[in-house]
C-alpha positions as CSV (number, residue, x, y, z in Angstrom):
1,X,-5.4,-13.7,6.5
2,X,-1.7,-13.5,6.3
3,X,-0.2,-10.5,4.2
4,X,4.0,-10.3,3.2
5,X,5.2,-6.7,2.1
6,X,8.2,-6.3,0.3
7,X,10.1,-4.2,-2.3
8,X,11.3,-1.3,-0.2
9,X,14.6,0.5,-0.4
10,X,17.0,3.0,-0.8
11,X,15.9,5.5,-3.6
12,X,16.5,9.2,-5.2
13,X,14.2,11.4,-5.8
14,X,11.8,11.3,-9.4
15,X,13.1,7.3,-9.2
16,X,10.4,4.7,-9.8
17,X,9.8,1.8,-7.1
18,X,7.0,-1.2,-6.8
19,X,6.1,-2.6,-3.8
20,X,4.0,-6.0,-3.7
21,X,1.6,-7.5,-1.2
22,X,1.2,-11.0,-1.0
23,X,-1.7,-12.6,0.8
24,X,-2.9,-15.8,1.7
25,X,-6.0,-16.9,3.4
26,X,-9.2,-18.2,3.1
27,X,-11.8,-14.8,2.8
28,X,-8.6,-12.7,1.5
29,X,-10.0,-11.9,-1.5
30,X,-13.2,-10.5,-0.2
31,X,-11.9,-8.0,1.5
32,X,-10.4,-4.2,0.3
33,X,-6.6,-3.9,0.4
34,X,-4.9,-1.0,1.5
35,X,-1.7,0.7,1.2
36,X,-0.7,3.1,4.4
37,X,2.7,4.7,5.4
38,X,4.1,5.7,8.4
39,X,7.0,8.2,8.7
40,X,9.2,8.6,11.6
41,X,7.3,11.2,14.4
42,X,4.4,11.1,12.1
43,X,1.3,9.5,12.3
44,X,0.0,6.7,10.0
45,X,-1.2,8.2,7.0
46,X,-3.3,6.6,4.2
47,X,-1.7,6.1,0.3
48,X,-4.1,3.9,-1.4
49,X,-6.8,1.1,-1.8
50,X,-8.5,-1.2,-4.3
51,X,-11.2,-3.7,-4.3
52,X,-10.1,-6.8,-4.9
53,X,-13.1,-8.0,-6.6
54,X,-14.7,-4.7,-8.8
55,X,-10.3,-3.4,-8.8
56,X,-11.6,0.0,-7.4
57,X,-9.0,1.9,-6.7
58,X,-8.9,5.2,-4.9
59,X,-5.8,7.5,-3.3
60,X,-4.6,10.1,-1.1
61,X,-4.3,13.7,-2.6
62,X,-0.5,13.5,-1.7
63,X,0.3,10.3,-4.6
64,X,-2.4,10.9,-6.9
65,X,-1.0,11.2,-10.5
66,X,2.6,9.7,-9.0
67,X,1.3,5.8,-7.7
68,X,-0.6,3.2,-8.9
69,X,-2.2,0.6,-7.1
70,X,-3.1,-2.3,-8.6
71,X,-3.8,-7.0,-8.0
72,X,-3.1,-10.3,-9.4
73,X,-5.9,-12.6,-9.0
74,X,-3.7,-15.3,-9.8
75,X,-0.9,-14.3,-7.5
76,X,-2.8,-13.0,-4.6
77,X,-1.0,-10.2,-4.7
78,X,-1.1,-6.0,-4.8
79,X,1.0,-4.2,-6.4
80,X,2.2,-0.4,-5.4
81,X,3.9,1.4,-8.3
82,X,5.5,4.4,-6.9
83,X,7.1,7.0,-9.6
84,X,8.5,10.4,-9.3
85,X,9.3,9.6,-5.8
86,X,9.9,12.6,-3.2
87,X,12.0,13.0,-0.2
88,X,8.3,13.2,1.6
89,X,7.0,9.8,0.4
90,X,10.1,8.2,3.1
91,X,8.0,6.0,5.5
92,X,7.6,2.4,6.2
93,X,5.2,1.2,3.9
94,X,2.3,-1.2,5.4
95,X,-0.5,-3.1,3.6
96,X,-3.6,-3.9,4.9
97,X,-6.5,-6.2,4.4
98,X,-9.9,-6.6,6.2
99,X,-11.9,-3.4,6.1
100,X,-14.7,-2.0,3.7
101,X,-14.3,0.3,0.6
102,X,-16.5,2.8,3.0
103,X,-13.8,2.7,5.5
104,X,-10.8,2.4,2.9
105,X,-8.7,5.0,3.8
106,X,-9.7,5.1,7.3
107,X,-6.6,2.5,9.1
108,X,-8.1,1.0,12.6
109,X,-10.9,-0.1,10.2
110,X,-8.5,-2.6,8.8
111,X,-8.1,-6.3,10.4
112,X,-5.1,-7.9,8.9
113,X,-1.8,-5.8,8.2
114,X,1.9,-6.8,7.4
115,X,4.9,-6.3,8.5
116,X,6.1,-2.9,6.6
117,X,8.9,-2.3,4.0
118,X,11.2,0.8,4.4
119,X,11.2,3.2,1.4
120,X,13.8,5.6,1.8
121,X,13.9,8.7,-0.7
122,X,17.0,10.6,-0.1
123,X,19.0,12.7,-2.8
C-alpha cells in the first residue's frame, strides 16, 4: 500500500482547507484510513478515521464540528475538509492506512503512512 498526501499550506485563521490522500495497492481498501498530525515538539496526535468500506467516520474532541473526513471509491482517495482553522491545528498532517476501526485512533497500530503535508495556520 502506497499513500500520497497533499493539499497543505499557508493559511489564516477561520479559513477553510482540504487535504486528499491518495492510495494505491492491492488490500487498500480493506483497511481503515486515518488522518494524524504532528506539531513541532509535540507528539503525534490523532484527527480522524473512516472505514473505507461501511464510511465510518470518527474524530478527535479537538476537530469535531470543524473537519470532515470523508473517500472516493472511485478515486482511491480520502479527503480531510478542515474549516474554521486555528493557530493550534499547525502540524504536518500524515495519513495512514493499515490498522483496525478498534485501533483507529491509536497510530503505531497503523502499517502504511505518507509522507506528510504542512498546514500552517498563522494570522
Amino acid at each position: 500500500v502506497q499513500l500520497q498526501a497533499s493539499g497543505g499550506g499557508l493559511m489564516q485563521p477561520g479559513d477553510s482547507l482540504r487535504l486528499s490522500c491518495k492510495g494505491s495497492g492491492r488490500t487498500f481498501s480493506n483497511y481503515v484510513m486515518g488522518w494524524f498530525r504532528q506539531a513541532p515538539g509535540k507528539a503525534r496526535e490523532f484527527v480522524s478515521a473512516i472505514s473505507w468500506r461501511l464510511g465510518s467516520t470518527t474524530y478527535a474532541d479537538s476537530v469535531k464540528d470543524r473537519f470532515t473526513i470523508s473517500r472516493d471509491n472511485n478515486k482511491r482517495t480520502v479527503f480531510l475538509q478542515m474549516t474554521n482553522l486555528k493557530t493550534e491545528d499547525t502540524a504536518i498532517y500524515y495519513c495512514a492506512s493499515g490498522a483496525t476501526w478498534s485501533e483507529s485512533s491509536n497510530w503505531p497500530s497503523y502499517k502504511y503512512w505518507g509522507q506528510g503535508t504542512q498546514v500552517t495556520v498563522s494570522s
